[in-house]
N, C-alpha and C positions, 0 to 999 in steps of 0.2 A: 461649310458644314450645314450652316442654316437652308443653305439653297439646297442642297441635296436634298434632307431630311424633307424641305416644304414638296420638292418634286414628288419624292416619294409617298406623302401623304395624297396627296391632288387637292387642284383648287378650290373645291369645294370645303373639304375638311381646312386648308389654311385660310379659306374665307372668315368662318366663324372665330379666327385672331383677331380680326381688325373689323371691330364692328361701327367702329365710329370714321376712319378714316384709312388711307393705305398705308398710312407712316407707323402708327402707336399699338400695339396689340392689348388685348385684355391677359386679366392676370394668368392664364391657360398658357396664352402665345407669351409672354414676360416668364415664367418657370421653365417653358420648351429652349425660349434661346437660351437660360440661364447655365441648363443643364447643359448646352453643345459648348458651351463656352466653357465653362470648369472642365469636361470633357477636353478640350482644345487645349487648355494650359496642364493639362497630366500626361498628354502626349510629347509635349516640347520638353527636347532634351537641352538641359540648363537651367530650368526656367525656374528664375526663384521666388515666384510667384506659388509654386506649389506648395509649399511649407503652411499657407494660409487655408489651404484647403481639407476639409478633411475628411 
C-alpha cells in the first residue's frame, strides 16, 4: 500500500519524507504510513486487531 501510494505521489513529493536519510521519514511521512496501515488492518477479514481502532 505504501509503495502504491508513494508511486502515485512521485518522487519528488515522497522525497520531502525522508529528509535526513532514506530509511526514517519525518512526521508528514510517519502519519502517511500510519494512516495506509490502520487502512490495511480494517480491510483484513478476521482481524482482531480492528477492535483497537477507531
Amino acid at each position: 500500500m505504501v509503495i502504491e501510494k508513494y508511486e502515485k505521489m512521485g518522487a519528488e513529493k515522497v522525497k520531502a519524507f525522508f529528509p535526513k536519510d532514506h530509511t526514517h521519514t519525518n512526521e508528514a511521512g510517519a502519519i502517511l504510513n500510519a494512516e495506509l496501515v490502520t487502512k490495511g488492518i480494517k480491510e483484513l477479514k478476521g482481524c482482531q486487531l480492528k477492535k483497537y481502532i477507531k
